[in-house]
N, C-alpha and C positions, 0 to 999 in steps of 0.2 A: 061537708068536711072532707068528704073523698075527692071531692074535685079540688081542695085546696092544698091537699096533701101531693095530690099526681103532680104540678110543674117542679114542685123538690125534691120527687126521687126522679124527675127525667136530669133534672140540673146536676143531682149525686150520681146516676150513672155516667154521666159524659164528662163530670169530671173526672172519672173511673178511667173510660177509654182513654183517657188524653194522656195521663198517668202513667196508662200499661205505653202507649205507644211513645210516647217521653223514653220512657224506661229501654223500651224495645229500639229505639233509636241512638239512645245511648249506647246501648252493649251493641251495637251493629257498629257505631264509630270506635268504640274501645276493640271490637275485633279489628275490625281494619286498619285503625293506628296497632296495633299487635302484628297485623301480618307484614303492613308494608315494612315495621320494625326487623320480620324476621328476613324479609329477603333482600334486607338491603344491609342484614348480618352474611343471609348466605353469600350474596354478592362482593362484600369484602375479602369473605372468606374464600370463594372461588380467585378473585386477583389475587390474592395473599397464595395462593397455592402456585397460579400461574408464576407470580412473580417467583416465589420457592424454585418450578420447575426450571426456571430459567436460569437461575443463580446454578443450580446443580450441574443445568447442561454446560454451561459456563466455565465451571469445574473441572466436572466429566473432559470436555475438548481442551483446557489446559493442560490436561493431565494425559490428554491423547497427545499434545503437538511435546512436552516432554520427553513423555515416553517415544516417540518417533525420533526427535534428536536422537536421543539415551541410542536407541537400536542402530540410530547413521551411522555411529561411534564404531559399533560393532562391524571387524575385519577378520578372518580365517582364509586359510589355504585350505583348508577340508573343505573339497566339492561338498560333499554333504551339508553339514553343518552351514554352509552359507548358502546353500539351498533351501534353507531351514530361516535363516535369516530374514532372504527375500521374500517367503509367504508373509511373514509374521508383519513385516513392512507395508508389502502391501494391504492386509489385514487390519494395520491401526489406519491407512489413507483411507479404508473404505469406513471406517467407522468414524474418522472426524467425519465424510461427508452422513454418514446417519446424523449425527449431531446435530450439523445444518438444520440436515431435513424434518426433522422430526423437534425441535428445539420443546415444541410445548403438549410433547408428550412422556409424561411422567413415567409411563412403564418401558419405552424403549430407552428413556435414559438412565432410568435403574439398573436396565439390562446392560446397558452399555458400561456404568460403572463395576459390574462385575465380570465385565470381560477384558477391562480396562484393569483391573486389579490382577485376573488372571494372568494376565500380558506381562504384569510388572516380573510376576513369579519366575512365569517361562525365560527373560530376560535375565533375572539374576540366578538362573540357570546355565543359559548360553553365558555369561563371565564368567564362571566357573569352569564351562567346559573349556570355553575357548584360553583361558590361563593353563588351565593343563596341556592342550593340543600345543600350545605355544612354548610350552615348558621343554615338551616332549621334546619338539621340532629343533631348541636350542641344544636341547641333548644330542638330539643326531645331528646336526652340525656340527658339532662339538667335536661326535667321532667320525663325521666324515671327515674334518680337517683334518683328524690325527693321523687317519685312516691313506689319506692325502697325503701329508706328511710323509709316513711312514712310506708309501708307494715310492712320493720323488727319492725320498734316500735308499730304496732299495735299487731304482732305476738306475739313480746315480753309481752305486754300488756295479750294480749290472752293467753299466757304459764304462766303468773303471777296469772291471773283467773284461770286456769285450776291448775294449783298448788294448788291455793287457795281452790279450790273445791273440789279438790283431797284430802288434808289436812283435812276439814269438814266433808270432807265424811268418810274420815276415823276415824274422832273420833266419830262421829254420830254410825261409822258400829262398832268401838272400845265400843264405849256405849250401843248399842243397843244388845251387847254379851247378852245373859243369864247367866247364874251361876245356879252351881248345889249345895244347901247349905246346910249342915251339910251331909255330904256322911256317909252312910257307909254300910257296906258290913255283911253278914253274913251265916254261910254254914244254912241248912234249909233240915230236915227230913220227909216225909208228912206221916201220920195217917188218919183212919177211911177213906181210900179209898180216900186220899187226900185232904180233908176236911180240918185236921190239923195240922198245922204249926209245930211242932218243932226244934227247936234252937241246935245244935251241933258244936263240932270244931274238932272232928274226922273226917280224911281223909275219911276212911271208910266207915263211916254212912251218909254221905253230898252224898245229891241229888240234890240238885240245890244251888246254892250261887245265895242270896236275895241282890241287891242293890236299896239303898234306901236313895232321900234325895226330897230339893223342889228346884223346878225352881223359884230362886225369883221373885219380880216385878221389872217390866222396863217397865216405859212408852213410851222411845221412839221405843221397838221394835217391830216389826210386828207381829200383833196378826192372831189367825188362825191354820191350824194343824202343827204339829212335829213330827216329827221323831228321837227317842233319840236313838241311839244308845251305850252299853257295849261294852268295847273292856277289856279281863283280858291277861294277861300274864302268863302263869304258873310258876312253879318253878322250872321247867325245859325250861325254855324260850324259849318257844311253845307259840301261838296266839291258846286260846281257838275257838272254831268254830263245826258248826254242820259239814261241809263238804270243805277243803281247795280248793273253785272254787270263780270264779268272784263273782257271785249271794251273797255270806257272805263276801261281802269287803264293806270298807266303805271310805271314801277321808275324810280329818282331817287335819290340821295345812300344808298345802301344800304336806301332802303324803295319803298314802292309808296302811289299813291293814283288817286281818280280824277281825270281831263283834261277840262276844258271842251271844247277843239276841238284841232283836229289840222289841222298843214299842212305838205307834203313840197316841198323845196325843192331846187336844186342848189347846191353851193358850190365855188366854185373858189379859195379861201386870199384872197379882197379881199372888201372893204366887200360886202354883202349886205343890203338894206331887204327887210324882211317884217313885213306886216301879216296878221293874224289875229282874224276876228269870231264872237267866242263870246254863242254863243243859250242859254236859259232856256227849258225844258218848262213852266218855272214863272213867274208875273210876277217881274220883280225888287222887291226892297222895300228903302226906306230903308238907310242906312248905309253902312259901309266895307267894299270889300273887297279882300283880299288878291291878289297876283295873281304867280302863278311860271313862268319862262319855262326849259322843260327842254330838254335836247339832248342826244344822247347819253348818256342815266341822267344828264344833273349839270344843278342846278338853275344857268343861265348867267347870270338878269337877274332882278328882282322891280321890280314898281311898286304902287301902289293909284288905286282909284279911291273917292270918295264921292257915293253918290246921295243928293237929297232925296226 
């Protein structure tokens, strides 16, 4: 009976083993349909992020090449201020190229979007300042035109007075001429070892031509010494002179020539008679001559004389 009992429980255990290992083969494939299920959740879920990160970076660098325009916009005359400008410039170029570079990493584009926001801040900062800097700037324009203004009309004012004074002074310096009054000229012989005067109108016998008149009175002109200067002309339209050098020239109505003679007188603003006898290096000859009586550079008197 024992031996007919033993092939029923070898047949009962083995189908025992088959059983457990069925079983045990089961939950080995229900894990592994469970794992491959999970990583090919995680693996969605990694593209799903990648794809996220990209969309953000995507973002982020719109919102960099925005903001980069927004700041081109941005113009100042404050050295400062637009030194401040041009970091912040170059600062968003280097951070579109992070963008690039980094496109599918999530922590440099986060950072990037909070430097990107920061940026926006500092930006609507600089419009602020830069409307006030610009406000200011029209204000002082404003007063330097006035300021402008105000100069050319005082200028004007100033060239009105100085014209003015200019005009006064010229009729004061027009008034304050002297005059040489009743001129006249005449040739002059000398006797008794020069002692005596005689009167001639022979070329030949003329040693000196005598001129002779008075300096009138003027009170408004400067009283004190003078200096009257002869200037004749011959009749051969030669400048009388001791010697044709700088030293016998004299300056007259805006030019220069040479002086017959020279003689330094005092004047005290009344009647003044002066006579003056101009000599010839050379004999005198025939004809007419010219004869100008200067004073202070202005020719004051003219006469002639004619020799035979």
């Amino acid at each position: 009976m024992d031996m007919e009992n033993k092939p029923e429980e070898n047949k009962s255990s083995n189908n025992k083993v088959f059983i457990i290992l069925l079983l045990l083969l089961l939950i080995g494939n229900g894990i592994f349909v469970w794992l491959w299920i999970q990583e090919r959740n995680n693996v969605k879920t990694v593209v799903v992020e990648k794809q996220n990160v990209v969309v953000e970076r995507d973002n982020v660098k719109a919102d960099l090449l925005a903001l980069q325009k927004q700041y081109s916009t941005l113009q100042t005359d404050d050295k400062a201020v637009q030194e401040e400008l041009d970091a912040k410039r170059k600062q968003i170029a280097e951070l579109i190229e992070q963008a690039d570079k980094h496109k599918n990493d999530s922590y440099i584009i986060a950072k990037l979007q909070k430097e990107t926001e920061t940026l926006r801040k500092i930006m609507k900062h600089f419009v602020v300042e830069i409307d006030s800097l610009n406000t200011l700037n029209k204000t002082i324009i404003a007063e330097k035109e006035q300021v402008t203004s105000d100069l050319h009309t005082e200028k004007e004012k100033s060239q009105k007075l100085s014209k003015d004074k200019e005009a006064l002074q010229s009729t004061v310096n027009i008034g304050s001429v002297l005059k040489a009054e009743n001129p006249t000229a005449v040739g002059v012989k000398f006797k008794s070892g020069g002692k005596k005067e005689v009167e001639t109108t022979k070329a030949s016998r003329v040693e000196r031509i005598k001129v002779s008149f008075v300096l009138g009175e003027n009170r408004i002109a400067k009283k004190g010494a003078r200096s009257v200067f002869i200037r004749i002309t011959t009749p051969d339209g030669k400048e009388l002179c001791k010697s044709p050098d700088e030293d016998n020239m004299v300056k007259f109505n805006g030019g220069k020539g040479f002086y017959a003679a020279k003689q330094d007188i005092s004047y005290n603003n009344e009647d003044t008679a002066v006579s003056v006898f101009c000599a010839n290096p050379n004999p005198f000859i025939e004809g007419k001559y010219l004869i100008d009586i200067i004073c202070d550079g202005v020719v004051v008197g003219n006469t002639t004389i004619t020799l035979k």
